[in-house]
VOTOR-245411 format. One record per residue (C-alpha): residue number from 0; y, z, x. Coordinates in steps of 0.5 Angstrom, whole numbers, plus 500, padded with zeros to 3 digits. Layout:
N
NUM_Y_Z_X
...
END
This chain:
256
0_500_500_500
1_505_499_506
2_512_496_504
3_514_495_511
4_520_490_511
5_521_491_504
6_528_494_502
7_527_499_497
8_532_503_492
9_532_509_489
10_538_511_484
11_538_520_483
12_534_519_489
13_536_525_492
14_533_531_488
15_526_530_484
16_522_525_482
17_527_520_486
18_527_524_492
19_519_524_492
20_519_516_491
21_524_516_498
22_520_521_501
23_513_517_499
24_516_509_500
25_519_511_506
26_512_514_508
27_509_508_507
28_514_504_512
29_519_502_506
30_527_502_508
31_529_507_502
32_536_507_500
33_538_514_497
34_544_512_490
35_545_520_487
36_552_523_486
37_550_529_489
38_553_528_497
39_550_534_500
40_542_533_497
41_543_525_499
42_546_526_506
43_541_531_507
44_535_527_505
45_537_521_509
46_538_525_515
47_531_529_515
48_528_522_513
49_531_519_519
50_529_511_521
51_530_506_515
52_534_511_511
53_541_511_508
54_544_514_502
55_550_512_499
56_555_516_494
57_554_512_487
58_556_513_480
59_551_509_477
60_555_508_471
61_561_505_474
62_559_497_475
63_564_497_481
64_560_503_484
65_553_499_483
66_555_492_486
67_559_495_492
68_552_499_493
69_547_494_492
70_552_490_497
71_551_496_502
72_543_495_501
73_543_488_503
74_548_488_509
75_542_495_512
76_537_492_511
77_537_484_510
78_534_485_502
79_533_488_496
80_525_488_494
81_525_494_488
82_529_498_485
83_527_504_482
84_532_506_476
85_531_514_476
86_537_517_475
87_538_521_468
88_541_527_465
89_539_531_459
90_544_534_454
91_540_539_449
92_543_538_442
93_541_535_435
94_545_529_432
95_549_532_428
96_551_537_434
97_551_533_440
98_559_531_441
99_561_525_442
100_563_524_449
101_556_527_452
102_552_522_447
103_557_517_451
104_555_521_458
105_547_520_457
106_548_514_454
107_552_512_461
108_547_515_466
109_540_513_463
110_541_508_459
111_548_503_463
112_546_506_469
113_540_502_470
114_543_497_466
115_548_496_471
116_543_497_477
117_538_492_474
118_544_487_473
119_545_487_481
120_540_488_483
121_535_482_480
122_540_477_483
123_538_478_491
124_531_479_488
125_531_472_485
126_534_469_491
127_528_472_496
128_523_469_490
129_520_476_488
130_521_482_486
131_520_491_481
132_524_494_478
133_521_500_476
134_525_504_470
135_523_512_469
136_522_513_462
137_519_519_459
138_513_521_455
139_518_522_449
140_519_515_448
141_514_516_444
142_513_524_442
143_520_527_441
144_521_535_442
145_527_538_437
146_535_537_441
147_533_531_445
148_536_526_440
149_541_523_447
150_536_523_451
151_530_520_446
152_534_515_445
153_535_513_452
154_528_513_454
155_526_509_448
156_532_503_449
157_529_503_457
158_522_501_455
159_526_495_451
160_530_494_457
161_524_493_460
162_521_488_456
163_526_483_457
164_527_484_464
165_520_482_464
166_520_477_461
167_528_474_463
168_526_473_470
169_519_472_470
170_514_471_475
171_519_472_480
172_521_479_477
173_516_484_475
174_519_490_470
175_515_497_468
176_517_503_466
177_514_510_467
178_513_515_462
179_512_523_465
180_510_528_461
181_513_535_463
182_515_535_471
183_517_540_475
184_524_538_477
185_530_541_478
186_533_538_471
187_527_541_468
188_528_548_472
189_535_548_469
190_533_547_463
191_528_552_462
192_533_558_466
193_538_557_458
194_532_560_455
195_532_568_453
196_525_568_456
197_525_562_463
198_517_563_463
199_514_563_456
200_518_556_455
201_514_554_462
202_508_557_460
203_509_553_453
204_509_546_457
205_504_547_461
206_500_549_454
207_502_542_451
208_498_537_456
209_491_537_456
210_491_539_464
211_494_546_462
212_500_545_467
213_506_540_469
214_507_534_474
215_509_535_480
216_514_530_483
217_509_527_487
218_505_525_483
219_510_522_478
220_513_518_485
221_505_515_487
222_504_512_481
223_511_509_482
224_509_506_489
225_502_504_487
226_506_499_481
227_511_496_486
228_506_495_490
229_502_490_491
230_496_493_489
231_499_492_482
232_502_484_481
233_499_483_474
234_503_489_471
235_508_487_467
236_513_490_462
237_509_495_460
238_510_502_459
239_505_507_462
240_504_514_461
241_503_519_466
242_502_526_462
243_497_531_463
244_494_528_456
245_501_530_452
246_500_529_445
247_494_525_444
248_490_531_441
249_489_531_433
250_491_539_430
251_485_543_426
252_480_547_427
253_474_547_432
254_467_545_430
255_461_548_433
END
């Protein structure tokens, strides 16, 4: 699974998933170029990554921002092969809760956002002839938990987006999306702190999958790495799940 001489982006890169998808593409000789907000994680990342590594600060809302920074990739390392759309926020609230501007924000991060990188990345891809973008979706495109109404939104439209990149730029361009379930992130240890009781609602998670336990980034970035591979050329415009069998058992009562 070597991407040696391939050029691999990774936005929300620095933490979490993404930084697990830096850590694993880089291992496997990739050059891995870090897009996060978070300057301090980024700079960091890169620096313990060393050789073929560079973080660039970038707003992956802000086309400017996106297009100056997949410029910045190419002019590194001489390509851009895959794009890992991983940025993400969540923000807890039902519809009739949730304000205006931070429906807006979600919706600019998860869903623009990869857009936008999408947008100006595909072009360099389509020159070189081949190229994956890989976009992380959620296990709750497909099952929703209460106050998520944003951020379920999001994820679903990116398994549409994922379709018609698929099927806009084939066979030069391969799209599929990624579905966790419950990851241990930095996102999700936050989200875990705002409830009274931080290891009942973990514990809850764990008890949701059939494994009994929550993903680690790891995990989550392997499969990543398989399906930009070559190891994965048939697949395309799919959406896989990855989620400790999360949803799929049917309620009642056991028989002997």
């Amino acid at each position: 699974m070597s991407f040696k001489n391939k050029t691999i982006v990774i936005t929300g890169g620095a933490q979490g998933i993404g930084e697990s998808c830096a850590r694993i593409f880089h291992r496997e000789k990739g050059n891995v170029v870090i897009l996060d907000i978070d300057q301090s994680s980024g700079n960091r990342l890169s620096e313990q990554l060393g050789e073929r590594a560079l973080f660039i600060s970038c707003d992956v809302s802000n086309e400017a921002e996106v297009q100056d920074a997949m410029r910045q990739a190419v002019n590194e390392f001489g390509s851009l092969d895959i794009l890992v759309n991983n940025a993400g926020i969540l923000k807890y609230a039902t519809v009739t809760e949730l304000s205006v501007e931070d429906w807006d924000l979600v919706m600019s991060v998860n869903l623009k956002g990869s857009f936008l990188c999408a947008k100006h990345a595909i072009p360099y891809m389509m020159e070189q002839g081949d190229g994956v973008v890989i976009n992380m979706s959620s296990v709750q495109a497909f099952l929703v938990q209460e106050k998520v109404s944003a951020y379920c939104t999001s994820k679903t439209a990116l398994l549409g987006l994922t379709r018609s990149i698929a099927v806009d730029y084939a066979p030069q361009v391969r799209c599929v999306a990624i579905c966790p379930g419950t990851v241990d992130t930095p996102l999700n240890r936050q989200a875990f702190q705002m409830s009274p009781d931080p290891e009942a609602v973990l514990q809850e998670c764990k008890d949701m999958h059939l494994l009994k336990r929550i993903a680690g980034t790891d995990e989550i970035a392997e499969l990543v790495a398989f399906v930009a591979s070559g190891k994965a050329p048939f697949i395309t415009g799919q959406a896989i799940r990855i989620d400790g069998g999360l949803g799929i058992k049917a309620e009642g009562s056991k028989k002997d």
